[in-house]
PATORKOL-885725 format. One record per residue: residue in one letter; x, y, z of N, C-alpha, C in turn. Coordinates in nm, 3 decimals, padded with zeros to 5 digits, m for minus. Each point is the difference from the previous one (the first is absolute). Layout:
<rs>
R   residuo       n_X       n_Y       n_Z      ca_X      ca_Y      ca_Z       c_X       c_Y       c_Z
R         A         X         Y         Z         X         Y         Z         X         Y         Z
...
</rs>
This chain:
<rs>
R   residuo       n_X       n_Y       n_Z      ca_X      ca_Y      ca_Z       c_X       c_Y       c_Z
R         X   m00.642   m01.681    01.783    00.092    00.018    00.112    00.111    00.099   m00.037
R         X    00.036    00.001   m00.132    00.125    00.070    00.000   m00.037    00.141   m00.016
R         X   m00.126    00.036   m00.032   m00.044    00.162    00.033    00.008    00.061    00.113
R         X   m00.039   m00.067    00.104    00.023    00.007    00.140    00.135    00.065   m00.011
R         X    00.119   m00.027   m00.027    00.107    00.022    00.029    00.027    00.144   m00.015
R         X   m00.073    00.041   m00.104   m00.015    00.134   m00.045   m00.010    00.084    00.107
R         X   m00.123   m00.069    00.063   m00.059    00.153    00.130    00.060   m00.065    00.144
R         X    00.059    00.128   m00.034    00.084    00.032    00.138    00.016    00.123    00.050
R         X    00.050    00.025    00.152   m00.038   m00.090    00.096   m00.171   m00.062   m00.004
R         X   m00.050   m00.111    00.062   m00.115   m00.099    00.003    00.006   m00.017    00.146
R         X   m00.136   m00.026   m00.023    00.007   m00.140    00.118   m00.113   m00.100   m00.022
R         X    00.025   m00.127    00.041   m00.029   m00.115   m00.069   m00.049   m00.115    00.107
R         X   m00.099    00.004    00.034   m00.066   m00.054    00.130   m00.081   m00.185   m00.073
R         X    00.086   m00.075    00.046   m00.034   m00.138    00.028   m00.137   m00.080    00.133
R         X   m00.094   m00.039   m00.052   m00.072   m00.022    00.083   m00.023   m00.163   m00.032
R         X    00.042   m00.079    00.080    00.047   m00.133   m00.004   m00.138   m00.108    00.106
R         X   m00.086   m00.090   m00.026   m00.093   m00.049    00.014    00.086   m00.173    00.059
R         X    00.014    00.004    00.133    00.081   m00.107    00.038   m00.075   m00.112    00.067
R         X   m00.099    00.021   m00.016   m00.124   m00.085    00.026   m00.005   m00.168   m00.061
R         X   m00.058   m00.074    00.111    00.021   m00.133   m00.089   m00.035   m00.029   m00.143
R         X   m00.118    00.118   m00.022   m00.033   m00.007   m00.161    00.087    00.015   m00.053
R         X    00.098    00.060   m00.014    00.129    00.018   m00.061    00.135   m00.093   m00.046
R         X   m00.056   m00.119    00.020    00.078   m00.116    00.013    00.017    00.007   m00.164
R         X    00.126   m00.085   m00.038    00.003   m00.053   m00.117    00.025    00.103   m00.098
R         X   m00.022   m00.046   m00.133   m00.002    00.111   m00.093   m00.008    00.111    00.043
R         X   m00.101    00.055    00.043   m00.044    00.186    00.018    00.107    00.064    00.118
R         X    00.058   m00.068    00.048    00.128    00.045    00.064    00.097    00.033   m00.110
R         X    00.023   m00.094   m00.041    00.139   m00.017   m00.108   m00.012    00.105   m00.097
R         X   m00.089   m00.007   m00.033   m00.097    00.102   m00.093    00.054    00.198    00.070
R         X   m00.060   m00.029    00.069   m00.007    00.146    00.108    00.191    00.040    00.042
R         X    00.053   m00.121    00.061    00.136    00.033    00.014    00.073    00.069   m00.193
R         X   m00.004   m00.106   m00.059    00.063    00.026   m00.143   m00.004    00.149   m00.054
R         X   m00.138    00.033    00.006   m00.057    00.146   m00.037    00.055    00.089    00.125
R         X    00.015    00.005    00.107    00.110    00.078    00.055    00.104    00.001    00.031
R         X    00.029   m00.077   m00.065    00.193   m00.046    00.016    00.054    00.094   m00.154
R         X   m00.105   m00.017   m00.078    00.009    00.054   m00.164   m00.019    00.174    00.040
R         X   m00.106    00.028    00.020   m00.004    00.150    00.015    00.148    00.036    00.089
R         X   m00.006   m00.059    00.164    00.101    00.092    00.034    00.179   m00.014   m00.050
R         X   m00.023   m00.108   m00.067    00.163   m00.018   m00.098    00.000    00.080   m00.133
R         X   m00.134   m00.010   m00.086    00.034    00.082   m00.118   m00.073    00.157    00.007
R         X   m00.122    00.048    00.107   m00.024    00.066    00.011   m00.005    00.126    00.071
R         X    00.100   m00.006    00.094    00.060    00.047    00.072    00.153    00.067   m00.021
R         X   m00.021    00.097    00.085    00.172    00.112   m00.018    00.034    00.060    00.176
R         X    00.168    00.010   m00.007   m00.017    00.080    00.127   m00.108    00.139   m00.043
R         X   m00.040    00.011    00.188   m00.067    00.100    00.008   m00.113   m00.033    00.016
R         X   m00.047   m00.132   m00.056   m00.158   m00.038   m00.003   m00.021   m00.086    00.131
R         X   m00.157    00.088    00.061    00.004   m00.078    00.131   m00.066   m00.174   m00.050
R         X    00.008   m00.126    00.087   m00.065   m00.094   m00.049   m00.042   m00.038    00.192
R         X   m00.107   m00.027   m00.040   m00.135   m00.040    00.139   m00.028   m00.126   m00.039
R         X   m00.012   m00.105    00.106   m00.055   m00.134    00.013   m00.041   m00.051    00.103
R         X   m00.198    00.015    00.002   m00.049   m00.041    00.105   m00.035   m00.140   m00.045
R         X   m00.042   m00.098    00.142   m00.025   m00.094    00.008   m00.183   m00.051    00.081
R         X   m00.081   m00.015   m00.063   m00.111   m00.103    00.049   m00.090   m00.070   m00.001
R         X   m00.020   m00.054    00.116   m00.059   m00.158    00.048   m00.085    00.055    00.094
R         X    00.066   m00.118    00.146   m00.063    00.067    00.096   m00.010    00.115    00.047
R         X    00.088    00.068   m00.028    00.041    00.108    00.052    00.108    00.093   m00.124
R         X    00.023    00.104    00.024    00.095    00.053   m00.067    00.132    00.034    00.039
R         X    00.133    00.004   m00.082    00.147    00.020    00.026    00.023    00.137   m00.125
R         X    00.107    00.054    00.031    00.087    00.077   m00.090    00.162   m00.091   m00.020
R         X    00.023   m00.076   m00.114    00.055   m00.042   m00.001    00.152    00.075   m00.025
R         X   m00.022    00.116   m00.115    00.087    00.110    00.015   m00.056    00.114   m00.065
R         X    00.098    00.123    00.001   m00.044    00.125   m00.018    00.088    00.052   m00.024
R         X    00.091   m00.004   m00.083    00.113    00.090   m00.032    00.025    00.090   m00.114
R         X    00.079    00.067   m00.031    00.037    00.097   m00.080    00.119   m00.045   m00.100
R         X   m00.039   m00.041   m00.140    00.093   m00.077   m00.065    00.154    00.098    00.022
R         X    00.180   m00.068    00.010    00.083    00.072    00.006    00.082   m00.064   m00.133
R         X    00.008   m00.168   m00.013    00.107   m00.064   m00.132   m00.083   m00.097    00.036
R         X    00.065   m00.106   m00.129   m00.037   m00.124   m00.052    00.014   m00.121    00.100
R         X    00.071    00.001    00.104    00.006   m00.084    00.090   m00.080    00.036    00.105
R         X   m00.102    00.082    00.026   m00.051    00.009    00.107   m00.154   m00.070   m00.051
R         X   m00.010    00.023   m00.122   m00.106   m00.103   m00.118   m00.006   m00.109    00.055
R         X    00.149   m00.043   m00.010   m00.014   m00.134    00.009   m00.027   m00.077    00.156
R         X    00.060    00.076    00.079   m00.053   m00.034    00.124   m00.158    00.069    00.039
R         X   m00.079    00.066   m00.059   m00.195    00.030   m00.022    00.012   m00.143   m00.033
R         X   m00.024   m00.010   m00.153   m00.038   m00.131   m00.033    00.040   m00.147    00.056
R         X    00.101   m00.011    00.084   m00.017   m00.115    00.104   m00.050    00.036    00.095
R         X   m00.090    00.096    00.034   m00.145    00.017    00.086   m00.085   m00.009   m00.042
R         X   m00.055   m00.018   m00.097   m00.119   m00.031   m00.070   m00.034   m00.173    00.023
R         X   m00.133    00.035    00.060   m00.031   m00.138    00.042    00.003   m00.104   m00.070
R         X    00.057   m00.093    00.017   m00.034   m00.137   m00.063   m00.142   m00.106   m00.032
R         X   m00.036    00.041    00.167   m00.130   m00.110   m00.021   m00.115    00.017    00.139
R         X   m00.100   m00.006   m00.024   m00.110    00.072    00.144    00.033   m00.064    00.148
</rs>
């Protein structure tokens, strides 16, 4: 993860499986590992993408990293649970 940080500008596309299979562990699993990349692997400048699906598909966001607090409000979009 912390190589990532290196290349910049990026962009860094999340594809998130919210399906009932997803219950339990392999959620927790899946959230952790992108909560980690876009906190330690990430810089302004770097775009970060997070689609969502199940039945259907969402764009949960799509933005263009600017500071450390806009991190933190991505990662309280990152799904919790299917």
């Amino acid at each position: 993860v912390q190589g990532l940080r290196d290349v910049t500008p990026k962009t860094l596309v999340f594809v998130f499986d919210v399906s009932g299979s997803m219950r339990g562990e392999l959620m927790r699993r899946a959230r952790e590992a992108t909560i980690t990349i876009l906190r330690e692997g990430t810089s302004p400048g770097d775009r970060v993408v997070l689609y969502t699906f199940g039945a259907g598909y969402q764009t949960v966001f799509d933005e263009t990293l600017q500071n450390e607090a806009q991190k933190r409000d991505l990662i309280a979009k990152v799904p919790t649970a299917p």
